[in-house]
Each structure stands twice: as structure tokens, then as C-alpha cells.
C-alpha positions, -999 to +999 in steps of 0.1 A: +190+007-163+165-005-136+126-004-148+108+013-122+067+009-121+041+030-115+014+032-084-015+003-091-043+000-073-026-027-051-003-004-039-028+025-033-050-002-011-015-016+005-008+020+015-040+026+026-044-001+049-010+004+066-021+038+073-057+031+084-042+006+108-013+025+121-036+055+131-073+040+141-069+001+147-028-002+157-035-031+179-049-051+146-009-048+134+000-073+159-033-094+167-043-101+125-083-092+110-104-108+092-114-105+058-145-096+070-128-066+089-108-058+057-135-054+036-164-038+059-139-015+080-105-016+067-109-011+033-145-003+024-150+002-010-171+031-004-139+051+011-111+035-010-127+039-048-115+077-046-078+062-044-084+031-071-075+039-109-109+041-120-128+040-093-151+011-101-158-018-078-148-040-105-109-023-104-115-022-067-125-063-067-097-076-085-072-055-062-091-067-032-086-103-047-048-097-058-040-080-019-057-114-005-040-141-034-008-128-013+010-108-044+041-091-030+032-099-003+015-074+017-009-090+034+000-130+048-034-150+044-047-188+046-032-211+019-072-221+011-078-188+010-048-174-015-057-208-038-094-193-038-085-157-046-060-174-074-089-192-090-115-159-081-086-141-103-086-168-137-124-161-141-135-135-166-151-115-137-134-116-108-154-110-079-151-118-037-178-134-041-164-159-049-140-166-014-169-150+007-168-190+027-134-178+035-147-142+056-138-151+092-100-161+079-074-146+102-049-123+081-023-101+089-002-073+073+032-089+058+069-082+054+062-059+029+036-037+045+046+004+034+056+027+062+052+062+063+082+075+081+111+086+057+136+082+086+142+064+118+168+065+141+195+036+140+213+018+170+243+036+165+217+070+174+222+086+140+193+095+116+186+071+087+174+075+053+146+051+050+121+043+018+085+053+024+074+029+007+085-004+018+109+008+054+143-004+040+170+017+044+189+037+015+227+043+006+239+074+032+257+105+014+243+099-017+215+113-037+190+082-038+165+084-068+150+046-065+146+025-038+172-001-038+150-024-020+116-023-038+125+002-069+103+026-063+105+063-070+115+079-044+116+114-059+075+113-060+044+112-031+013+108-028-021+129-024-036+127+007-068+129-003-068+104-034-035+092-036-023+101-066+014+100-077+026+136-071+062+154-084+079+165-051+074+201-062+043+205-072+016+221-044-013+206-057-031+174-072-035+172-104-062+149-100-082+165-070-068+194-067-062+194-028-028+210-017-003+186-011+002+195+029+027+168+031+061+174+044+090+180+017+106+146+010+142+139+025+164+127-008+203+123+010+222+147-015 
């Protein structure tokens, strides 16, 4: 039986920056940012700490840190850079701080960047199951549970509003109570 892990505040923050830069900065997908950009427009604390565990800058430090150290990497950075956010990590409290000589380095989002579209046409012309999470495509005919690519669940969403991990029937969030207004998920049967 495959272990399947729950959203951490790396993914909510990977999630979050795909969408922020697929709807208001779509040209940064193919030009890179800084980190400067990341932190001040992409993923400003003061917008992101609804969607963090517990909210804290510390939580939302050490993912910041853990996004830029290049962990499954989501985001492709500067060697320097990764070693610093590496060493920024091994301290009792991690802060960016701490690679703030490294705020004009050029990154970019990287193979593993999560996609919002459940399914995209193929070649051939007919519709494809795709993961939400990570873009690769799942088994046609069958009912798909997990992700075979990445393992995640597939059977779950999101909140809008705070992203956290919904059931695919419930209405609302249990956490902020906003209606989950997003469409039905697509699970092949």
C-alpha cells in the first residue's frame, strides 16, 4: 500500500505561486523572478499566512527557505543560493535573512510546478485525465484515487480562500467556512 502525504505548507505556497503567476504575472513563467519578486509580490507573507499551517512568519520562513533550497523541486534556483537556504535551514531559527545577499538571484518555476487544469486535450484530440497537482496524466477507464506520478490524493481539493484540504463533497471549509465554488472533480470511473 502506497503512503500518501498530506498538504504542507510547501505545497500550499507551490500552489499558490503557480496560480498567482498563471493569472496576474504569466510572462514571469517563461522570463524567471527574483527572489526579491517572490517575496515582496509573489508570495507576500501578508497574503500567503491565511494558507500556511499556522499562520506564523516563522512556518511561513522555513517554507519560503525549503521552496528556495530547491525541495521537490518546484522552484529551480542558483546553486549559491540553494547551499545558503540549506545552511539558513540547519540553524535553530531559520530565517531569509539569512540569503537576503542572494535577493536579485534569477529563479524560475521547475518541472514540478502544480497546474490547475484536471484535463487537457491530447494529440490524438481526445480528452485526458490529468493530476491537478503536478500535470501528469492518469490511467484512462479506471477509477484513479492517487496520483501515480506524485501520490497525491486525488479524491480531495482545495479552499479557495485558504487552501485547506477539502473532501470532494463537502460545500464548505471547514476551516474558513467559504463555499467551495470550485468545479466538481473529474475521477475516470
Amino acid at each position: 500500500m502506497s503512503s500518501v502525504r498530506s498538504l504542507d505548507d510547501l505545497d500550499r505556497l507551490s500552489f499558490r505561486l503557480a496560480r498567482v503567476i498563471r493569472q496576474q504575472y504569466p510572462q514571469l513563467s517563461g522570463q524567471g523572478f527574483t527572489l526579491i519578486d517572490l517575496e515582496e509580490r509573489l508570495l507576500p507573507f501578508r497574503e500567503t499566512r491565511r494558507e500556511m499551517a499556522d499562520g506564523g512568519t516563522a512556518s511561513w520562513e522555513r517554507a519560503m527557505l525549503r521552496l528556495l533550497s530547491g525541495e521537490r523541486e518546484i522552484l529551480r534556483v542558483e546553486t549559491g543560493l540553494r547551499d545558503a537556504c540549506h545552511q539558513a535551514l540547519a540553524v535553530s531559527s531559520p530565517t531569509l535573512a539569512l540569503v537576503r545577499t542572494w535577493s536579485n538571484s534569477l529563479l524560475s518555476l521547475g518541472s514540478v510546478s502544480p497546474r490547475s487544469g484536471d484535463v487537457r486535450a491530447t494529440p490524438e484530440g481526445h480528452a485526458a485525465t490529468c493530476c491537478r497537482y503536478c500535470g501528469g496524466r492518469t490511467p484512462e477507464g479506471r477509477r484513479v484515487t492517487f496520483c501515480p506520478h506524485c501520490g497525491l490524493d486525488l479524491t480531495k481539493r482545495q479552499c479557495p480562500a485558504c487552501s485547506t484540504e477539502l473532501e470532494a463533497a463537502w460545500r464548505f471549509c471547514v476551516t474558513c467556512g467559504r463555499g467551495a465554488d470550485i468545479p466538481a472533480l473529474r475521477i475516470a470511473s
